[in-house]
N, C-alpha and C positions, 0 to 999 in steps of 0.2 A: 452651147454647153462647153465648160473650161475641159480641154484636149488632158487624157489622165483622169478623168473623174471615175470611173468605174477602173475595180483593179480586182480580179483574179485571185484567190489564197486557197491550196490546198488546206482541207482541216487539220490532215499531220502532220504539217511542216510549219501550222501560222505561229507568228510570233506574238501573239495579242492582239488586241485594238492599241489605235493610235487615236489621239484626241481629235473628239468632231465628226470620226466616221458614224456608218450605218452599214449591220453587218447580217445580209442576209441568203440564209441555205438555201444555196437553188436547187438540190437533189430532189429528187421523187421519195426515193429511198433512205432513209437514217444512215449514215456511216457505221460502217461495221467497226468494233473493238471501241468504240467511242462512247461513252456517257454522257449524256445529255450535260452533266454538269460540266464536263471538260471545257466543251465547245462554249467558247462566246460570243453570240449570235443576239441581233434583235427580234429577226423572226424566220419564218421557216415557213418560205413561197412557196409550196409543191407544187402551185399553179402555173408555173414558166418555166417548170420541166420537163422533158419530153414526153409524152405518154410513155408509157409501158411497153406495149407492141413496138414503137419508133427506137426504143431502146435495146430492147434483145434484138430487134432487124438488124440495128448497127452495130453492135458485140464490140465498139470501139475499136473498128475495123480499120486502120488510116485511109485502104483504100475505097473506103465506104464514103469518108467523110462530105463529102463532095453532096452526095445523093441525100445523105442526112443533114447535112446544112439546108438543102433548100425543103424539104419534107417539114423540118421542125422552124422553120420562118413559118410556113405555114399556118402551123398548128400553132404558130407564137401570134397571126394575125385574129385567132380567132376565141372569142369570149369561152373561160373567164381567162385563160393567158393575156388576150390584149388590154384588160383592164390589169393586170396587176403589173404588163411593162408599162403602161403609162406612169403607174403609182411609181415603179423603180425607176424613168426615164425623168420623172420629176423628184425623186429624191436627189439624183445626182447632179441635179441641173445648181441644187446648192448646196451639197456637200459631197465628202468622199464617199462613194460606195463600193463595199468589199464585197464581191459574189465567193461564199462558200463553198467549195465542193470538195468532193473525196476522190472525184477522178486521178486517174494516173495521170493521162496523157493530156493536160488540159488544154496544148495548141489545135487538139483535135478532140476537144469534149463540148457538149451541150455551150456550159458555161463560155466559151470562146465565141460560140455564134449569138448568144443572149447578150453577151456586152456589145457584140458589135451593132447589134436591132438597138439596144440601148442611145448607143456614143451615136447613132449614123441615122437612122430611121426618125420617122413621125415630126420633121422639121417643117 
C-alpha cells in the first residue's frame, strides 16, 4: 500500500475533494449542524464505526483511548465491519482515501484507529 493513502478530514474544517480521491463517512451518527448537501462524500460506511455502546463507553475519553482502540479492532475483525475494511483497505491500495468524520479529537477518535487497521493490517 503507497505510505499516505488513507488521510483523516474533519467535516468542518474539509476543504473539498481533491482530484482521484474517494471520500467516505466513517461515523455512526450524521454530523450535527451539517446538511447532507454540504458534505461531499461518496458514501457513508456506518458499518466501521464503532457500535453504540463502544461509543458512549469511550465518551472520547483520552484516557480511555488505549482500552477503546483495542475493543473497536475487535469489533472492526468482525462481519459486516470486516468486509467493508477490506472494501476501504482495497480502495486505498489505488487511490487517495478521505475518512470523514466530525470527531473533535481525531488523534484519539475511532477514525485514527480505522486508518491504521487499514494502512497496517490484513497484508
Amino acid at each position: 500500500m503507497v505510505k499516505g493513502s488513507v488521510e483523516i478530514v474533519r467535516v468542518y474544517e474539509d476543504a473539498g475533494r481533491r482530484r482521484g480521491e474517494r471520500r467516505v463517512l466513517v461515523d455512526r451518527l450524521w454530523p450535527r449542524g451539517v446538511s447532507k448537501e454540504v458534505i461531499d462524500y461518496d458514501e457513508w460506511t456506518k458499518d466501521v464505526a464503532p457500535s453504540s455502546e463502544l461509543r458512549r463507553w469511550y465518551g472520547h475519553e483520552p484516557a480511555r483511548f488505549s482500552e477503546f482502540s483495542r475493543r473497536y479492532r475487535r469489533e472492526l475483525a468482525k462481519p459486516p465491519a470486516a468486509e467493508a475494511v477490506a472494501c476501504l483497505r482495497e480502495v486505498a491500495a489505488r487511490r487517495q482515501l478521505v475518512l470523514l468524520t466530525a470527531t473533535r479529537d481525531v488523534e484519539h477518535s475511532g477514525a485514527a484507529v480505522l486508518r491504521h487497521v487499514i494502512e497496517h493490517q490484513g497484508r
